[in-house]
C-alpha positions as CSV (number, residue, x, y, z in Angstrom):
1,X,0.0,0.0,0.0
2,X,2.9,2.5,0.8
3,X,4.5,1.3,-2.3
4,X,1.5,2.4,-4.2
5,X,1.0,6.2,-2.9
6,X,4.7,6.3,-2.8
7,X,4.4,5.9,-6.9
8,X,1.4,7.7,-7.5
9,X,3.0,10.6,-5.5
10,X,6.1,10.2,-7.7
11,X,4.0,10.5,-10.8
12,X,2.7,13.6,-9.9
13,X,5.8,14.8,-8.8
14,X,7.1,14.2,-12.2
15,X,4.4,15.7,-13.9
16,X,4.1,19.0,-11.8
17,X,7.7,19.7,-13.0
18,X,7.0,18.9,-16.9
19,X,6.9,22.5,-17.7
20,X,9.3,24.4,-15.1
21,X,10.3,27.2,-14.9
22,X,7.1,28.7,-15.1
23,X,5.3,32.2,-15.8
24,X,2.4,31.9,-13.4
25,X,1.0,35.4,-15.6
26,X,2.1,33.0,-18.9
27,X,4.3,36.2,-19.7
28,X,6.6,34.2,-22.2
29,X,3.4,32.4,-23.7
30,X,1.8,35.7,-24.2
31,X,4.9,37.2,-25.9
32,X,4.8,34.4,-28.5
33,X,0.9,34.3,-29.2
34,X,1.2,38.4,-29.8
35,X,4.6,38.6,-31.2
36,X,5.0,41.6,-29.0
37,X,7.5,42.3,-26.2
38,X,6.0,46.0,-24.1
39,X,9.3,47.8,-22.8
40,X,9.7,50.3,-21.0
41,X,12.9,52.2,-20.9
42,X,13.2,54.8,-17.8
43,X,13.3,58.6,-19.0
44,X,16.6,60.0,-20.3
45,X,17.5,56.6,-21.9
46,X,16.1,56.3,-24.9
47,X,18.8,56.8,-27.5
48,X,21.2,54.3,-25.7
49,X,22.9,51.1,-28.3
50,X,23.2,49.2,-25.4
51,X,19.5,49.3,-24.5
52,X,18.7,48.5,-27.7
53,X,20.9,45.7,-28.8
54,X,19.4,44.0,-25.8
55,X,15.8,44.5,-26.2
56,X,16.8,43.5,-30.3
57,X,18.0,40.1,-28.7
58,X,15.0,39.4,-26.6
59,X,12.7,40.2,-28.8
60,X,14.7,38.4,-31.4
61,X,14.7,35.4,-28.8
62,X,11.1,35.2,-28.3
63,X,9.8,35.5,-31.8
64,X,8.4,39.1,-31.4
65,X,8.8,43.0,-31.8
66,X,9.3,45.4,-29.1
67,X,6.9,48.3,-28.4
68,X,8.5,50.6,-26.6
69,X,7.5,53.2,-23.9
70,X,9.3,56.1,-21.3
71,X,8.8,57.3,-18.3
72,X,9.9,57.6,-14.5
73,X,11.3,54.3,-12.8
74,X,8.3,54.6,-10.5
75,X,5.6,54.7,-12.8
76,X,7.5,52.1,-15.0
77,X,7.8,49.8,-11.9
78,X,3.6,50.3,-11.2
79,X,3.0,49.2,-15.2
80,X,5.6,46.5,-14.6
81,X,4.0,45.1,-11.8
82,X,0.5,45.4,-13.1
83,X,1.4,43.2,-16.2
84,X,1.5,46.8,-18.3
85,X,4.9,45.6,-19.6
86,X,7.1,42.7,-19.5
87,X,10.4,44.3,-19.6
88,X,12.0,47.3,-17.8
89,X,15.5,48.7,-18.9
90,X,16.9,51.8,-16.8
91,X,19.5,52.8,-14.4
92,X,19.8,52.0,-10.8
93,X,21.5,52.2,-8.0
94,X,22.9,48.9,-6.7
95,X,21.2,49.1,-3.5
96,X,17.5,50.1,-4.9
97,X,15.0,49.8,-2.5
98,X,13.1,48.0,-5.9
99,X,14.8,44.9,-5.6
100,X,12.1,43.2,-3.2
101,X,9.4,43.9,-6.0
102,X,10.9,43.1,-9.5
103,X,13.5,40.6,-10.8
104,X,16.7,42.7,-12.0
105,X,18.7,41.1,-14.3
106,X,22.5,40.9,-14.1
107,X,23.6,44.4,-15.1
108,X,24.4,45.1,-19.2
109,X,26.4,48.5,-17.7
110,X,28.0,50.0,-15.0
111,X,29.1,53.6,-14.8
112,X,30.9,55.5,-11.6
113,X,29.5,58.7,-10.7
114,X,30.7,61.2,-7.4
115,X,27.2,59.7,-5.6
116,X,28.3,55.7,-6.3
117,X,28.1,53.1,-9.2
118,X,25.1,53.4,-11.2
119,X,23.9,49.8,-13.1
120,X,21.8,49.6,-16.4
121,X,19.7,46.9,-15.7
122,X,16.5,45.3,-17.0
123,X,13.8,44.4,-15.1
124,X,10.6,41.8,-15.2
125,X,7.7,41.0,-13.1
126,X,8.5,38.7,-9.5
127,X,7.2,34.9,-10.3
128,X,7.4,35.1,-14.5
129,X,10.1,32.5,-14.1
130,X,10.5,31.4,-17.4
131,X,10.7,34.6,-19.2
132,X,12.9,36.2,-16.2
133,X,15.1,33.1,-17.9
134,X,15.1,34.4,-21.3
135,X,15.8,37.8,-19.8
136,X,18.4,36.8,-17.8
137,X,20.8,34.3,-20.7
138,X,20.4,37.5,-22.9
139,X,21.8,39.6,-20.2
140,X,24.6,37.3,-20.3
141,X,25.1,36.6,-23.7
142,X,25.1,40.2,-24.4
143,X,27.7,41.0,-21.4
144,X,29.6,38.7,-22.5
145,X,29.9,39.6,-25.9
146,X,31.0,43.5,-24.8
147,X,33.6,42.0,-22.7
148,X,35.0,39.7,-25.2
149,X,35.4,42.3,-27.7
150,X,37.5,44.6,-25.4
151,X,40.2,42.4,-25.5
């Protein structure tokens, strides 16, 4: 008998984790079905290659185009949370009090001001696992690629 539920609970063990990592919001899914990535890039950073090589590669990555929007961090953070947009892309301190309510990615920048380091990063909703993933390789990849071309 313990044999039994001890397989039956391995069974749906295995299948709960058939799809992981997960977008609970099916962020990714969405994405795909629209071919449509919403950014938002925080004021005063529009023009920037870096940005845009990035959001190029995840949009490129998920089979869709970006749409892209400015504004403050604040209000960029509100949309982000609220499903508004998938993707955020400004700069922030290292020690932003926004860290408890969005996943940052690893930063595609760093510059030194008098007042401390400032990072570029991009930014997704808490939870949307699966496209935080996506986020977070491109990240990579494209950090990568900067560095390796310096030397």
């Amino acid at each position: 008998m313990i044999a039994r539920l001890l397989i039956a609970s391995l069974f749906l063990l295995a299948a709960a984790c058939d799809s992981l990592p997960r977008d609970p919001e099916g962020t990714l899914d969405r994405i795909r079905a629209e071919k449509i990535v919403r950014a938002g890039i925080v004021a005063g950073r529009d023009g920037n290659d870096l940005e845009r090589a990035y959001l190029a590669a995840v949009a490129r990555r998920a089979g869709a185009r970006a749409i892209v929007q400015s504004g403050t961090a604040e209000s960029l953070i509100g949309k982000l949370e609220a499903g508004e947009i998938d993707l955020l892309i400004g700069e922030f301190s290292p020690t932003t009090p926004w860290v408890t309510r969005v996943s940052f990615m690893p930063p595609l920048a760093e510059r030194m001001t008098p007042y401390g380091n400032i990072l570029l990063l991009a930014a997704a909703r808490n939870g949307e696992n699966e496209w935080i993933g996506l986020l977070h390789r491109e990240a990579e990849a494209l950090t990568e690629a900067r560095l390796g071309s310096r030397q």
